[in-house]
PAZAPA-4460 file (N, C-alpha, C; in steps of 0.05 Angstrom, whole numbers, plus 32768, in hexadecimal, padded with zeros to 4 digits):
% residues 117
    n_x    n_y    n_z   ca_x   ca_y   ca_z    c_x    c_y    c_z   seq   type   mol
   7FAF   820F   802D   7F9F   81F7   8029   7FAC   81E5   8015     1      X     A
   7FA6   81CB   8013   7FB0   81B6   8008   7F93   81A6   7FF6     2      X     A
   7F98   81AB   7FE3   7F84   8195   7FCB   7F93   817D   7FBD     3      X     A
   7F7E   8164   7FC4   7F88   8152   7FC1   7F74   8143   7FA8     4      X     A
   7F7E   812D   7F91   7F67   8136   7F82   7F72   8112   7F74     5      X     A
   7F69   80F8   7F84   7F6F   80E6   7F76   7F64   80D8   7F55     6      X     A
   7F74   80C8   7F54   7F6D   80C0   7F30   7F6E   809E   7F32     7      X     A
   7F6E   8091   7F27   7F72   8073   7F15   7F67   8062   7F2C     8      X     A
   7F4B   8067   7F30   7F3A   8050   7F32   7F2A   8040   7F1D     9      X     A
   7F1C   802D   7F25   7F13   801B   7F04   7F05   800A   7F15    10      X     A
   7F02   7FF0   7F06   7EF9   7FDD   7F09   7F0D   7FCA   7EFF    11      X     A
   7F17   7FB5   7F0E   7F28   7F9E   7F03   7F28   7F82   7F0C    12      X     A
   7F28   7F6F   7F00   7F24   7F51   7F0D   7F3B   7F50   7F1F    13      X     A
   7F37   7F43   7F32   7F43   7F31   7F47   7F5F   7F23   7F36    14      X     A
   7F70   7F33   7F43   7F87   7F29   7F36   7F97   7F40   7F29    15      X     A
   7F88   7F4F   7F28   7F91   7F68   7F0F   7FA0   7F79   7F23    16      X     A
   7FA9   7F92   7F14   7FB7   7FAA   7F1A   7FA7   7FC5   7F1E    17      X     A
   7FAE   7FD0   7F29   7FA4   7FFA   7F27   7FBA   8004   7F36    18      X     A
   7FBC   801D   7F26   7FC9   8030   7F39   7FBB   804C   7F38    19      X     A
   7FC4   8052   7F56   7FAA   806B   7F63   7FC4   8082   7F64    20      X     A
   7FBE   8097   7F57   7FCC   80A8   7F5B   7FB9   80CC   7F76    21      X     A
   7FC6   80D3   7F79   7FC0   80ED   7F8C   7FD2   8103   7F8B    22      X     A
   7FC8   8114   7F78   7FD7   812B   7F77   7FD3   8142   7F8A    23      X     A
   7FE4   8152   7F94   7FE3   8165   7FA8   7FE1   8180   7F9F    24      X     A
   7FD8   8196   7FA6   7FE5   81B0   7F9E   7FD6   81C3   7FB3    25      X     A
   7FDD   81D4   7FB1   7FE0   81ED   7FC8   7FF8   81F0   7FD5    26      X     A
   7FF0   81ED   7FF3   8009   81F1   8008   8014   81D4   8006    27      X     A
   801B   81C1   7FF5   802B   81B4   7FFA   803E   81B0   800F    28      X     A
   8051   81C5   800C   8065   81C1   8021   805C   81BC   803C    29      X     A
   8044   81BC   804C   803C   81B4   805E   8030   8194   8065    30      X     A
   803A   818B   8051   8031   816F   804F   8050   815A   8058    31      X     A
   8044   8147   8072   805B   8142   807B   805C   811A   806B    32      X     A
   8046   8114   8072   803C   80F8   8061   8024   8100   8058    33      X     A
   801F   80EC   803C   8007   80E6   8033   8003   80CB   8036    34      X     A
   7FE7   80C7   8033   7FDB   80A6   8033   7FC6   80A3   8026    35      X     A
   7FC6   8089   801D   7FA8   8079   8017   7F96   806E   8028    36      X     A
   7F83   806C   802A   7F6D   8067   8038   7F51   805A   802B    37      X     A
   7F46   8048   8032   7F29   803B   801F   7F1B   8031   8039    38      X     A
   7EFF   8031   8027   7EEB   803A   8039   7ED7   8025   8028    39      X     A
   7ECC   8010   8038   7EB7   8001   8028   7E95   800B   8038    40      X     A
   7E8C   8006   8030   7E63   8008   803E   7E61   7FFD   8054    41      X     A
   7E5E   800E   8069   7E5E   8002   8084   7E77   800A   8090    42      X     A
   7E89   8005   8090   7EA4   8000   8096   7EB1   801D   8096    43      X     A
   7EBD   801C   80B4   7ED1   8033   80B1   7EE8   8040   80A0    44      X     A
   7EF2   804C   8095   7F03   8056   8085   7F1B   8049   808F    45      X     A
   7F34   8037   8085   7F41   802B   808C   7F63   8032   8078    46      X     A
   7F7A   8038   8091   7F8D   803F   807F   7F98   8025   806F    47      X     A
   7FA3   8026   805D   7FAC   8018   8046   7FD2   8023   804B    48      X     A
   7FD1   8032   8040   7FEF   803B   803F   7FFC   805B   8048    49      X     A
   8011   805D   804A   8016   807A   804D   8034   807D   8049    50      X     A
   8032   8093   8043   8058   8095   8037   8060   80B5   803E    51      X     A
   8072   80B7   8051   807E   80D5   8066   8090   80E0   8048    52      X     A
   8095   80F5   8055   80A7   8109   8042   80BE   80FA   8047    53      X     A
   80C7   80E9   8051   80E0   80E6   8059   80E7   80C9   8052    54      X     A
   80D5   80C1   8041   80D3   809F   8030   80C6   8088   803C    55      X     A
   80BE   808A   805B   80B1   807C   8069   809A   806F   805C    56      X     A
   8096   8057   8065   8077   804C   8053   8073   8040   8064    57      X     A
   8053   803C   806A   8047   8027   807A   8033   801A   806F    58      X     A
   802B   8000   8075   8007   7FF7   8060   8000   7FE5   8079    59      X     A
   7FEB   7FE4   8073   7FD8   7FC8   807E   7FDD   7FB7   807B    60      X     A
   7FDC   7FA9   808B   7FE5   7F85   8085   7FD5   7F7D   8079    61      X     A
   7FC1   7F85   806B   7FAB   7F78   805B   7FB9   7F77   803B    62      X     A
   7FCF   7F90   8037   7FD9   7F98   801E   7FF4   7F94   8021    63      X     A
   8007   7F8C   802C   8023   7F84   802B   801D   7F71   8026    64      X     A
   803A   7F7B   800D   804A   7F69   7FEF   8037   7F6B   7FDB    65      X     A
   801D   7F7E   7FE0   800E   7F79   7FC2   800E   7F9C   7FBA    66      X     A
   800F   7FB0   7FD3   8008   7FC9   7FCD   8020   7FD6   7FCE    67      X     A
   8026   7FEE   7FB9   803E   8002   7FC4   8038   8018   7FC2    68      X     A
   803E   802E   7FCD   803E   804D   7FD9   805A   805A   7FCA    69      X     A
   8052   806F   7FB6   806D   807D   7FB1   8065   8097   7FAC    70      X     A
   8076   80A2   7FB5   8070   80BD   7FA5   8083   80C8   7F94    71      X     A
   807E   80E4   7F82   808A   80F0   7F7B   808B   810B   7F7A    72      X     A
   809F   8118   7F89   80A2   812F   7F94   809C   814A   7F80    73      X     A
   80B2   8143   7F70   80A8   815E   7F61   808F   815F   7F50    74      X     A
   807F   8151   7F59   8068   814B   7F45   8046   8151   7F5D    75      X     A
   805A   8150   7F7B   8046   8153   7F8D   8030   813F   7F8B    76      X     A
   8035   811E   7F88   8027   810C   7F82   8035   80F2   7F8F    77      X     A
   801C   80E5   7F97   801C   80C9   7FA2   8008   80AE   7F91    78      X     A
   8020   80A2   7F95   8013   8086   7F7E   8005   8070   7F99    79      X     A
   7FF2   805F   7F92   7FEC   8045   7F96   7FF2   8032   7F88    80      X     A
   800C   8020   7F7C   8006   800D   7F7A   7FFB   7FF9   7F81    81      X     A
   7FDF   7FEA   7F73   7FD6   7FD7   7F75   7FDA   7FBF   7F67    82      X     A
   7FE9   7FAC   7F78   7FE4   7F8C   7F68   7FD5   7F7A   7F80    83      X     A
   7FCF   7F68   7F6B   7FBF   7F4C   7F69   7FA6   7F51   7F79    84      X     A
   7FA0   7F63   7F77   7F7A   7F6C   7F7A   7F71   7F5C   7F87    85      X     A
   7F6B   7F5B   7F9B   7F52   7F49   7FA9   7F31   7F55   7FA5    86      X     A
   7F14   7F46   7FA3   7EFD   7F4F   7FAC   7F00   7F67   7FC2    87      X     A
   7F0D   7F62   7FD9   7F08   7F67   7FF3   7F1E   7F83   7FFB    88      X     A
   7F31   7F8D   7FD8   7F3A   7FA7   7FD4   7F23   7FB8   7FCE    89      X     A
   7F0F   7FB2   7FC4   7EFA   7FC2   7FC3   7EF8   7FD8   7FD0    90      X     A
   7EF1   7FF9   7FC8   7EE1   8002   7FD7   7EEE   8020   7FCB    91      X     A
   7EEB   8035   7FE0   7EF3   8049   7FD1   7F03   8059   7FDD    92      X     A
   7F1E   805A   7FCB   7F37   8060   7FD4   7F3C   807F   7FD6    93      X     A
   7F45   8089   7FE9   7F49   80AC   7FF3   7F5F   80B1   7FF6    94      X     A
   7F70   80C4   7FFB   7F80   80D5   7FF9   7F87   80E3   8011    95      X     A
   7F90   80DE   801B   7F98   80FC   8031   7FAA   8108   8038    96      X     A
   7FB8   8113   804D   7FD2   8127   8051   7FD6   812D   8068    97      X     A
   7FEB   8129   8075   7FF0   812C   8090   7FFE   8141   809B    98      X     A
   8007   815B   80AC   8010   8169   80AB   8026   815B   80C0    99      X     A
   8036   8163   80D7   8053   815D   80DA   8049   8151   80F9   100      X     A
   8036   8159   8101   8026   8156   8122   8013   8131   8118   101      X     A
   8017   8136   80FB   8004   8114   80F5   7FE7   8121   80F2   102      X     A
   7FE2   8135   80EF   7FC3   813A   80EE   7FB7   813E   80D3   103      X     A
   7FA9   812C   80D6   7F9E   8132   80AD   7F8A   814D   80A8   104      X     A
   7F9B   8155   8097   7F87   8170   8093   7F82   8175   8073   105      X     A
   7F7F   815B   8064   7F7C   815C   8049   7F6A   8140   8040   106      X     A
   7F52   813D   8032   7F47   8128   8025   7F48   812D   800D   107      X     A
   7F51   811B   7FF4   7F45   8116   7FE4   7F2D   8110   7FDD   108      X     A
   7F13   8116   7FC1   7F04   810D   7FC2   7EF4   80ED   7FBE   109      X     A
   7F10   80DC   7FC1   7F05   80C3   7FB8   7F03   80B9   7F98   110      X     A
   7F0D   809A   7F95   7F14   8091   7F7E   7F06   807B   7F88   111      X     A
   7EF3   806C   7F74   7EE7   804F   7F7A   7F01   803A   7F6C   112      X     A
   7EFF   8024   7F7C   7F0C   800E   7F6F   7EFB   7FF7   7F72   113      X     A
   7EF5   7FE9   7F63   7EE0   7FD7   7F5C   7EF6   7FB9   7F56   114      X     A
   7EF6   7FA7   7F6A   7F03   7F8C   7F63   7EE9   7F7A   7F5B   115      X     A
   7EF0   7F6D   7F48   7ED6   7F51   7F3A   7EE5   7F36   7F43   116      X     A
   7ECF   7F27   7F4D   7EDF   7F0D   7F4E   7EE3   7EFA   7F2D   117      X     A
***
């Protein structure tokens, strides 16, 4: 099994910064990508970003040129950089893990991020 256990949500004005980290541990080694994912009231859970063992990154066109995906290996952890905050980043950012078939078999419990206009 794989526990995933994100950190550095807040509250920040429109314009501002956060970064979301997600640390891993257990079976790691079965983790082929991780990603971010946010989820507002109503609204389906929607990917944001994801980053493969192999340096790959993808995001939403809602977050290219403001969001970045990194990880760090020996640390079994994945960053969110967040810039220039919009309202409409709102919501609450998750964690997950992909095994090599693409199948997620890991959630984090969720980090709120709160944008103010």
């Amino acid at each position: 099994q794989v526990q995933l256990v994100e950190s550095g949500g807040g509250l920040v004005q429109a314009g501002g910064s956060l970064r979301l980290s997600c640390a891993a541990s257990g079976r790691v080694l079965s983790i082929e990508s991780m990603g971010w994912y946010r989820q507002t009231p109503g609204k389906q859970r929607e990917l944001v970003a994801t980053l493969t063992r192999a340096g790959l990154t993808n995001y939403a066109d809602s977050v290219k040129g403001r969001f970045t995906i990194s990880g760090d290996n020996p640390k079994n952890t994945v960053y969110l950089q967040m810039n220039s905050l919009k309202p409409e980043d709102t919501g609450v950012y998750y964690c997950n893990a992909d095994d090599r078939i693409g199948v997620t078999f890991a959630w984090g419990q969720g980090t709120q991020v709160t944008v103010s206009s």
